[in-house]
PDB file with one MODEL, atoms N, CA, C and O in Angstrom:
MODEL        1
ATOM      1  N   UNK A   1       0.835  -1.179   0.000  1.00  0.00           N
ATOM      2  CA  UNK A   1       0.000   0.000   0.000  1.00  0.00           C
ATOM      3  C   UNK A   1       0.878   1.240   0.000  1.00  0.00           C
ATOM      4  O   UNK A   1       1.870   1.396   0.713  1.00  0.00           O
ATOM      5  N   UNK A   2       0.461   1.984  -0.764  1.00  0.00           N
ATOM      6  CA  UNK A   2       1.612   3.255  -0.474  1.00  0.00           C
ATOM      7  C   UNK A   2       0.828   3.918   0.392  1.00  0.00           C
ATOM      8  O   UNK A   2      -0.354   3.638   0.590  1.00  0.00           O
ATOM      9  N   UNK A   3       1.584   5.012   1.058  1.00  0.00           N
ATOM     10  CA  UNK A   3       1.251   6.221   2.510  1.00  0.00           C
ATOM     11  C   UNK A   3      -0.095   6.917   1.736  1.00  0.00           C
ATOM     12  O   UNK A   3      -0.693   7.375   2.710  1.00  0.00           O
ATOM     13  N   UNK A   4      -0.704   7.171   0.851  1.00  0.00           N
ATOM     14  CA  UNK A   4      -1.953   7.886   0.743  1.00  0.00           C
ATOM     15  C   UNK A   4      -3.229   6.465   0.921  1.00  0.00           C
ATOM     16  O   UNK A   4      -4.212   6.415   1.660  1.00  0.00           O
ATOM     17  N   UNK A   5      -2.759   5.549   0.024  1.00  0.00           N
ATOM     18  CA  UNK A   5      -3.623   4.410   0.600  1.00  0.00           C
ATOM     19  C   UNK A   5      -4.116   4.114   2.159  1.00  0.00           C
ATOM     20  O   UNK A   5      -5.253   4.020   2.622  1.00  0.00           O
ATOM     21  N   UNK A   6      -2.838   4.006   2.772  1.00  0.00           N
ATOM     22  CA  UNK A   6      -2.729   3.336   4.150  1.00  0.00           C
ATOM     23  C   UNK A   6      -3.212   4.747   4.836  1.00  0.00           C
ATOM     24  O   UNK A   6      -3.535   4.601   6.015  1.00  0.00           O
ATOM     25  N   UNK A   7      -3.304   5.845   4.420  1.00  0.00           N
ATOM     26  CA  UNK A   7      -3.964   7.225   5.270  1.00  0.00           C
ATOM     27  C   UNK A   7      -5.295   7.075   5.016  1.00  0.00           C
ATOM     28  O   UNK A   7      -6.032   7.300   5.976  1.00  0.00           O
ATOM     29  N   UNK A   8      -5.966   6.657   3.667  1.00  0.00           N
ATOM     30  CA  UNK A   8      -7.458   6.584   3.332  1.00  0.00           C
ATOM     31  C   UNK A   8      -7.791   5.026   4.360  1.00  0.00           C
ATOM     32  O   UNK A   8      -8.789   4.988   5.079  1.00  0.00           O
ATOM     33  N   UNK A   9      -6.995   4.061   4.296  1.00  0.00           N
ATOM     34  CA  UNK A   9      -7.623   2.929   4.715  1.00  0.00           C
ATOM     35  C   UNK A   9      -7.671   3.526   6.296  1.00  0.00           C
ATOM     36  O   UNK A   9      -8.824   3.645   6.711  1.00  0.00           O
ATOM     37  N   UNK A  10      -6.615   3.919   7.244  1.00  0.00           N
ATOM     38  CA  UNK A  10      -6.791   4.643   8.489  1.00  0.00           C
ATOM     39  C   UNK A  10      -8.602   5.204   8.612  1.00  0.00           C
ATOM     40  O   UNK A  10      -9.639   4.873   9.188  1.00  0.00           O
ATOM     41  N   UNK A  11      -8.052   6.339   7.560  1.00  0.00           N
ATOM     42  CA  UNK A  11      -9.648   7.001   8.033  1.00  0.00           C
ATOM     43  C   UNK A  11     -10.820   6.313   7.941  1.00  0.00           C
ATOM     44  O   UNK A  11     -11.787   6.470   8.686  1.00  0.00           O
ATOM     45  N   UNK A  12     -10.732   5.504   6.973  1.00  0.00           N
ATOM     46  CA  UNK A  12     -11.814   4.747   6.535  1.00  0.00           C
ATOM     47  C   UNK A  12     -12.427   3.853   8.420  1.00  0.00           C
ATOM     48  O   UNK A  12     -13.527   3.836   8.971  1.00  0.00           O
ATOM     49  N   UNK A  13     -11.229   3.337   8.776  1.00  0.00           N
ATOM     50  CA  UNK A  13     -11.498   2.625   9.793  1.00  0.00           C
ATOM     51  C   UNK A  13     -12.122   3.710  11.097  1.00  0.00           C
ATOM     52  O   UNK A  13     -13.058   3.461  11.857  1.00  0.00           O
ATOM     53  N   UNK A  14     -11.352   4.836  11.058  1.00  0.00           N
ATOM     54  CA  UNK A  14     -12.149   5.346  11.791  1.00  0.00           C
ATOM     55  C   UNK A  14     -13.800   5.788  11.874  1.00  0.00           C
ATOM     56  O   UNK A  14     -14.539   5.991  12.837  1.00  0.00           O
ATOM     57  N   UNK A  15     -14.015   5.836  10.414  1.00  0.00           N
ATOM     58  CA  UNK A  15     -15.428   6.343  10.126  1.00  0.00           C
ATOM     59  C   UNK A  15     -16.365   5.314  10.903  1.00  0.00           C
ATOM     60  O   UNK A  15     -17.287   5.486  11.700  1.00  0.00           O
ATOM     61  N   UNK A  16     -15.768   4.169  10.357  1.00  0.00           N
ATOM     62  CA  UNK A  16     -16.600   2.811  10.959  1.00  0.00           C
ATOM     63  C   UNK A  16     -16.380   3.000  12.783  1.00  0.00           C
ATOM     64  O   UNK A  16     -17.195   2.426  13.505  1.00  0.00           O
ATOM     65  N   UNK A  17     -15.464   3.668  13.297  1.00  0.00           N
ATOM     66  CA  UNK A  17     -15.177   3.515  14.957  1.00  0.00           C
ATOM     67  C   UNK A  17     -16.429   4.370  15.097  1.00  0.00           C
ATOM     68  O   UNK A  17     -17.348   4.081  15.863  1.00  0.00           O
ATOM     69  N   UNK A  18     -16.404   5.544  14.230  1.00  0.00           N
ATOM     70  CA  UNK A  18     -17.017   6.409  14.690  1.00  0.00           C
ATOM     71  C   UNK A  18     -18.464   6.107  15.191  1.00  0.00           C
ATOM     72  O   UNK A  18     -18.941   6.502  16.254  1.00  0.00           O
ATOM     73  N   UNK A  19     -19.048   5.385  14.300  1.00  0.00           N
ATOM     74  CA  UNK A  19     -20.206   4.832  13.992  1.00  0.00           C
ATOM     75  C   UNK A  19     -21.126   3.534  14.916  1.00  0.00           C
ATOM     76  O   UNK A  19     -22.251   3.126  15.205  1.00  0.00           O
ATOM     77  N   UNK A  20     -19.828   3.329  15.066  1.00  0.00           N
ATOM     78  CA  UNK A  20     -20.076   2.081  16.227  1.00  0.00           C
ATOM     79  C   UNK A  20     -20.318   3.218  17.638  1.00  0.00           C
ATOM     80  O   UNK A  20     -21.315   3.258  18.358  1.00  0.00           O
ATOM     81  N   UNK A  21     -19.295   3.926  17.720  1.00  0.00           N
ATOM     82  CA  UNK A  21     -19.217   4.348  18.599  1.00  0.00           C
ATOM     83  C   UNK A  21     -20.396   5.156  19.002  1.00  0.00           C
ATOM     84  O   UNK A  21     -20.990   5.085  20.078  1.00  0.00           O
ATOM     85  N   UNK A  22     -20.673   5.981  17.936  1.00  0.00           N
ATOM     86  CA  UNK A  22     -21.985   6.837  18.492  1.00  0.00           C
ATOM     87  C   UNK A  22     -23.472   5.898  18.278  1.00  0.00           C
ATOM     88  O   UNK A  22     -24.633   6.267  18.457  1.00  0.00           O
ATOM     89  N   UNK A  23     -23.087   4.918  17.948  1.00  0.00           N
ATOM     90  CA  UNK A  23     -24.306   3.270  18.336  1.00  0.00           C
ATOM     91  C   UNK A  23     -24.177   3.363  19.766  1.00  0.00           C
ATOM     92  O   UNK A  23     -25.287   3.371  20.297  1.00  0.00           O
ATOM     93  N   UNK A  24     -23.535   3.412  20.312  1.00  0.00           N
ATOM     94  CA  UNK A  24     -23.214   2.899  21.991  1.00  0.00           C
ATOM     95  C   UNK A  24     -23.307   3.707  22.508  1.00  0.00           C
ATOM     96  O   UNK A  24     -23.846   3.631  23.613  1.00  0.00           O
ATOM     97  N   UNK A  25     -22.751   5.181  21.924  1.00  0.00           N
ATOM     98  CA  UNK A  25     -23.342   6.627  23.292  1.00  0.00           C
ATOM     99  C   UNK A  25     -24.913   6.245  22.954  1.00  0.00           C
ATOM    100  O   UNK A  25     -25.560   6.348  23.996  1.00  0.00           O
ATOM    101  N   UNK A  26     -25.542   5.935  22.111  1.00  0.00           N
ATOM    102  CA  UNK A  26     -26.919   5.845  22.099  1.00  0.00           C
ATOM    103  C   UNK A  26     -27.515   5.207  22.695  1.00  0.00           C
ATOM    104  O   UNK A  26     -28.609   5.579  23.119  1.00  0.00           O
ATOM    105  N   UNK A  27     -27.052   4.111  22.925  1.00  0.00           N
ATOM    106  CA  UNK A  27     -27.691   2.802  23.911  1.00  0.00           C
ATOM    107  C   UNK A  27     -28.017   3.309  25.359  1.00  0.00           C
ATOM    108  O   UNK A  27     -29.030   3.405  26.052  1.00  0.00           O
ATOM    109  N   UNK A  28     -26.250   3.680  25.533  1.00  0.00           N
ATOM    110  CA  UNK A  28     -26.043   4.406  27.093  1.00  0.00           C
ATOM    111  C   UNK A  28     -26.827   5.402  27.333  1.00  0.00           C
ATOM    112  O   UNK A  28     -27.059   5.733  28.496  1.00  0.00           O
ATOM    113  N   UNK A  29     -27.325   5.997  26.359  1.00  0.00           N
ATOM    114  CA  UNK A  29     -28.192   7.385  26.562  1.00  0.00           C
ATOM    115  C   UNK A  29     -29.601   6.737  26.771  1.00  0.00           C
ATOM    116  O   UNK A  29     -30.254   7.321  27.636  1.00  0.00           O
ATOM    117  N   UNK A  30     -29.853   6.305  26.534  1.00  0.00           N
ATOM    118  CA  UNK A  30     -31.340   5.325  26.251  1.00  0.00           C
ATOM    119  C   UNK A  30     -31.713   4.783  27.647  1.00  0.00           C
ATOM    120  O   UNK A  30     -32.755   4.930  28.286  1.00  0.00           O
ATOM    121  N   UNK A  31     -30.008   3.779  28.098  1.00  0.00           N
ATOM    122  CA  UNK A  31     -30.179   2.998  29.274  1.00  0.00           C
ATOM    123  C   UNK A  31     -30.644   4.021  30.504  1.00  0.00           C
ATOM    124  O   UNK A  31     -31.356   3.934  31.505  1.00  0.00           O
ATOM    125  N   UNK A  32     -29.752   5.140  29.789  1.00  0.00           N
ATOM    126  CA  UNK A  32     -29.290   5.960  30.928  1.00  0.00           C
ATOM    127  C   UNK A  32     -31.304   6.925  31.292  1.00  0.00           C
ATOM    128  O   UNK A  32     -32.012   7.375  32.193  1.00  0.00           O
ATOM    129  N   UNK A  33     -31.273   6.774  30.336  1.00  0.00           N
ATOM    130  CA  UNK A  33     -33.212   7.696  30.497  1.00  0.00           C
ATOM    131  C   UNK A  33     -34.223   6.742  31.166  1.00  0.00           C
ATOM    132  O   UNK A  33     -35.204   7.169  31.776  1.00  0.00           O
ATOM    133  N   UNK A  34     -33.869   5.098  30.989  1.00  0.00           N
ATOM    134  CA  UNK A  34     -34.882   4.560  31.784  1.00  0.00           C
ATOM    135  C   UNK A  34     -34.653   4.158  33.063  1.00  0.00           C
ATOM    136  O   UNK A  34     -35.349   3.401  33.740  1.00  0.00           O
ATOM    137  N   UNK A  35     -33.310   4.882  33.453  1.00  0.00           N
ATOM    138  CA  UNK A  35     -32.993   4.563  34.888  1.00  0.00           C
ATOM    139  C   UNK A  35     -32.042   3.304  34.893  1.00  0.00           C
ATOM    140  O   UNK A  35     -31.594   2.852  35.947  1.00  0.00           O
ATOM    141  N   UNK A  36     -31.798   2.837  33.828  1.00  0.00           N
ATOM    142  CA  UNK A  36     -30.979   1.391  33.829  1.00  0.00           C
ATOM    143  C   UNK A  36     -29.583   1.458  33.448  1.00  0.00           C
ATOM    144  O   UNK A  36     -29.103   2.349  32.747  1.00  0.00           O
ATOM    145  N   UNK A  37     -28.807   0.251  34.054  1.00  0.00           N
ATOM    146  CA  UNK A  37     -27.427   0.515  33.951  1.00  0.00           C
ATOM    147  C   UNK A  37     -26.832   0.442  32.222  1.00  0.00           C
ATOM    148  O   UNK A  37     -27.097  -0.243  31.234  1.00  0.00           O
ATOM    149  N   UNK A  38     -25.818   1.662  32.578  1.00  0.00           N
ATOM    150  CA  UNK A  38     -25.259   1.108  31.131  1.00  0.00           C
ATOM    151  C   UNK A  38     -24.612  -0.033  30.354  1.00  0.00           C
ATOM    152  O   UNK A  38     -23.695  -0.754  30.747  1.00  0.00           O
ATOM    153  N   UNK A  39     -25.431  -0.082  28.844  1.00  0.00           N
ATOM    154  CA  UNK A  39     -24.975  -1.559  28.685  1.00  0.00           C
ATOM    155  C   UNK A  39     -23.459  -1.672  27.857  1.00  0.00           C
ATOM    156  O   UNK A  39     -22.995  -2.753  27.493  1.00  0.00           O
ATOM    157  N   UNK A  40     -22.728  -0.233  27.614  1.00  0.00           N
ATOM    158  CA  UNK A  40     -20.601  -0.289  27.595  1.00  0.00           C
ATOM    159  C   UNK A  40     -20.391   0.706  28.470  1.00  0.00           C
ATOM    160  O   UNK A  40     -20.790   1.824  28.797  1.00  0.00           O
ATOM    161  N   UNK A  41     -19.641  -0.098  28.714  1.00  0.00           N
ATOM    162  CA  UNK A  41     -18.563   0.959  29.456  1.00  0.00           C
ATOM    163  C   UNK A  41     -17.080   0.844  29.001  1.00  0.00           C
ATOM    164  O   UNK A  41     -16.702   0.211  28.016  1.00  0.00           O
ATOM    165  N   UNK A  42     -16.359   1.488  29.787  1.00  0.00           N
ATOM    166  CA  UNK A  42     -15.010   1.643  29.033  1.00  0.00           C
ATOM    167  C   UNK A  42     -13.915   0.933  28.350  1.00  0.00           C
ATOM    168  O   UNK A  42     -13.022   1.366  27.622  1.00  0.00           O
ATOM    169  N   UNK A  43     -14.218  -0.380  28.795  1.00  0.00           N
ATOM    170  CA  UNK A  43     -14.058  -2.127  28.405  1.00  0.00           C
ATOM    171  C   UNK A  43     -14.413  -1.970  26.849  1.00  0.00           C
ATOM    172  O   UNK A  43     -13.699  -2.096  25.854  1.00  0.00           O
ATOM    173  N   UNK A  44     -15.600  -1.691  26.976  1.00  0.00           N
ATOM    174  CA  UNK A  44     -16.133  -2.104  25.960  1.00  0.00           C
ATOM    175  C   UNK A  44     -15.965  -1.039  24.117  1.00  0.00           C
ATOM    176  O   UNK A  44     -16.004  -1.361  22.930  1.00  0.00           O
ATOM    177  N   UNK A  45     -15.797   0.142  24.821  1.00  0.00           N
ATOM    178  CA  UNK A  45     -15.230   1.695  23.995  1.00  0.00           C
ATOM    179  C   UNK A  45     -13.746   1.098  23.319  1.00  0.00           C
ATOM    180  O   UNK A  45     -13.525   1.112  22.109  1.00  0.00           O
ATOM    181  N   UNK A  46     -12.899   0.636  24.228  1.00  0.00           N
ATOM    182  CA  UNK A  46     -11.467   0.166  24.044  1.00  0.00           C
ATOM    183  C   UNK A  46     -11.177  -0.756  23.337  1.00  0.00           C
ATOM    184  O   UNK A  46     -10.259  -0.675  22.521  1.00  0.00           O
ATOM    185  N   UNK A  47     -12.200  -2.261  23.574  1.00  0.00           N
ATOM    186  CA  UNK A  47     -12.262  -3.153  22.868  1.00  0.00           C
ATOM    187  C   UNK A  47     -12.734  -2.599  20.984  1.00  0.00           C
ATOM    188  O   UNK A  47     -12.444  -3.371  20.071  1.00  0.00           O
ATOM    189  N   UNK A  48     -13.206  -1.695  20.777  1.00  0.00           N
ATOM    190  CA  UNK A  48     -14.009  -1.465  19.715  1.00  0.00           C
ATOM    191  C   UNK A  48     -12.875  -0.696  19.339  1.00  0.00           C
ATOM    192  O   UNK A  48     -13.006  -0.650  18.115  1.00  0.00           O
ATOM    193  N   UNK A  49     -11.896  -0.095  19.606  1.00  0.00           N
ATOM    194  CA  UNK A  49     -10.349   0.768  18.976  1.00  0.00           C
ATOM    195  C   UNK A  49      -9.631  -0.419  18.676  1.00  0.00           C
ATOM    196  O   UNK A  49      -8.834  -0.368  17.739  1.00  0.00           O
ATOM    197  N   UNK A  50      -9.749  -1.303  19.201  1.00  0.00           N
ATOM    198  CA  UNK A  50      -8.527  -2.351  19.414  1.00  0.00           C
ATOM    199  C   UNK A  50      -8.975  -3.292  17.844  1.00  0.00           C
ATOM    200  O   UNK A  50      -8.257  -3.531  16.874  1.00  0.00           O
ATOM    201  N   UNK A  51     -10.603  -3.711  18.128  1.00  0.00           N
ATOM    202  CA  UNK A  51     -10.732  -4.502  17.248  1.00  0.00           C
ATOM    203  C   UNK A  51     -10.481  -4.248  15.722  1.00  0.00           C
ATOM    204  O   UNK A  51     -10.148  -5.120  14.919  1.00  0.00           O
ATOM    205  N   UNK A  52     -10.766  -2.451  15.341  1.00  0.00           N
ATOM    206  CA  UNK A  52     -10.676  -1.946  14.170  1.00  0.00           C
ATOM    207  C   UNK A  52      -9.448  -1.579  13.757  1.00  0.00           C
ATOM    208  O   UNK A  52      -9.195  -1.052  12.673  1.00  0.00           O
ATOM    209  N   UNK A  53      -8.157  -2.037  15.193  1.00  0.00           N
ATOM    210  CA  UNK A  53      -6.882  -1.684  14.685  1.00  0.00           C
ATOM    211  C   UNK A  53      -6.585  -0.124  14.754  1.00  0.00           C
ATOM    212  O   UNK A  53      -5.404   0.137  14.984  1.00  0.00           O
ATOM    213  N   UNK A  54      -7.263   0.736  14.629  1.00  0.00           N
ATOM    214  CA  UNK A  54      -7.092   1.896  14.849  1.00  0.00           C
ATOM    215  C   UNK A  54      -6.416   2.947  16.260  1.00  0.00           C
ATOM    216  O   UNK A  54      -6.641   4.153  16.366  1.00  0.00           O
ATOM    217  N   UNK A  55      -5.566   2.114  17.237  1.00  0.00           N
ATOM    218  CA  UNK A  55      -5.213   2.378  18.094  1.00  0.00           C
ATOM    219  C   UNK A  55      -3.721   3.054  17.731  1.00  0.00           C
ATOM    220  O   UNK A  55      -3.155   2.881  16.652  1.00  0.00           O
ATOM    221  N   UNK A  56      -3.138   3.942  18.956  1.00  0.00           N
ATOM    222  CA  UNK A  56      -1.964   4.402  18.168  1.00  0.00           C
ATOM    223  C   UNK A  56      -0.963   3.170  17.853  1.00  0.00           C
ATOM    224  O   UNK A  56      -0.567   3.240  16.689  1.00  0.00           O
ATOM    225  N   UNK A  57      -0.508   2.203  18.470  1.00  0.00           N
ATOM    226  CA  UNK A  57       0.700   1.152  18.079  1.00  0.00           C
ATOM    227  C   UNK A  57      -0.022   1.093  16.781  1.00  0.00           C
ATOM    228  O   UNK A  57       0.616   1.510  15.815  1.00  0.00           O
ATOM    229  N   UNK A  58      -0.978   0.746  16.613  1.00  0.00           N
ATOM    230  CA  UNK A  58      -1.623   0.150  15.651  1.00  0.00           C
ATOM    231  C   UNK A  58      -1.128   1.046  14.119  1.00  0.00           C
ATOM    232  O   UNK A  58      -0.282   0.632  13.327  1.00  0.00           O
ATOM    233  N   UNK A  59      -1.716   2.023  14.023  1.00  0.00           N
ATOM    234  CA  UNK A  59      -1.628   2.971  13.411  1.00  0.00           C
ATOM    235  C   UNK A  59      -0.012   3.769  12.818  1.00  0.00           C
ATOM    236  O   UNK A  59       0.262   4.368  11.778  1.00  0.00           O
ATOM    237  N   UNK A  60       0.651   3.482  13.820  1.00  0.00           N
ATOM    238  CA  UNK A  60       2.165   3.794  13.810  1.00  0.00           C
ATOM    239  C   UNK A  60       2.812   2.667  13.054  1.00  0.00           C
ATOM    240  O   UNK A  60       3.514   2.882  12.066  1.00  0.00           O
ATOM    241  N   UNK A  61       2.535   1.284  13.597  1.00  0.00           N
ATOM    242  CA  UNK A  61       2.782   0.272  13.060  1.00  0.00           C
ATOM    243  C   UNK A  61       2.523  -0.063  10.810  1.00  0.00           C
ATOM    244  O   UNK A  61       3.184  -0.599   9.920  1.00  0.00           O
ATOM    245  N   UNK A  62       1.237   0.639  10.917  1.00  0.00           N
ATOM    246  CA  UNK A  62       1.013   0.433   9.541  1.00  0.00           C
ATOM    247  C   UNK A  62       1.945   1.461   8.440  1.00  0.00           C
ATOM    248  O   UNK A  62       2.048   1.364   7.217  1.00  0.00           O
ATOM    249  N   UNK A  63       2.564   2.462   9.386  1.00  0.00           N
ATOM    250  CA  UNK A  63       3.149   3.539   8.599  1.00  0.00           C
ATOM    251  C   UNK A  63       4.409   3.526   8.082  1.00  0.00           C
ATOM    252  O   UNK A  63       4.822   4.159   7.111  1.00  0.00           O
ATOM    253  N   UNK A  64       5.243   2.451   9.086  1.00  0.00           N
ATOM    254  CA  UNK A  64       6.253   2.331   9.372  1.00  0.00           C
ATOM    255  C   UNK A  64       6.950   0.422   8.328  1.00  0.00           C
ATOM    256  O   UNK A  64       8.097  -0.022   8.272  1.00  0.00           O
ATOM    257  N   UNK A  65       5.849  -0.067   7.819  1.00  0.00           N
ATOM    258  CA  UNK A  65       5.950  -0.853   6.698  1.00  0.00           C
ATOM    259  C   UNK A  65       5.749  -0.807   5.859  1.00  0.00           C
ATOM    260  O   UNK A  65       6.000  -1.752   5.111  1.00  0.00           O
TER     261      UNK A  65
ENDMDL
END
């Protein structure tokens, strides 16, 4: 992949974090209005960086091959 590829594939992954991510402030917001516990917490935010690779090692790692 050359460095403009591997910068579009980056963002790309983030779009998808993003997306997930504001899935789950939604839930929590939801849980959070009927009085019920939230169903992620920070476990679960982290796991979802990790899985899309988009973490900094991660990210540093792809730049650097």
């Amino acid at each position: 992949m050359t460095p403009e590829q591997k910068a579009v594939y980056v963002m790309a992954q983030i779009a998808v974090l993003n997306a997930r991510v504001a899935g789950m402030e939604a839930e929590n917001a939801i849980a959070e209005m009927k009085g019920n516990s939230l169903p992620f917490g920070e476990a679960a935010f982290e796991h979802e960086v990790n899985t899309l690779c988009v973490n900094h090692n991660a990210v540093i790692a792809l730049f650097l091959h």
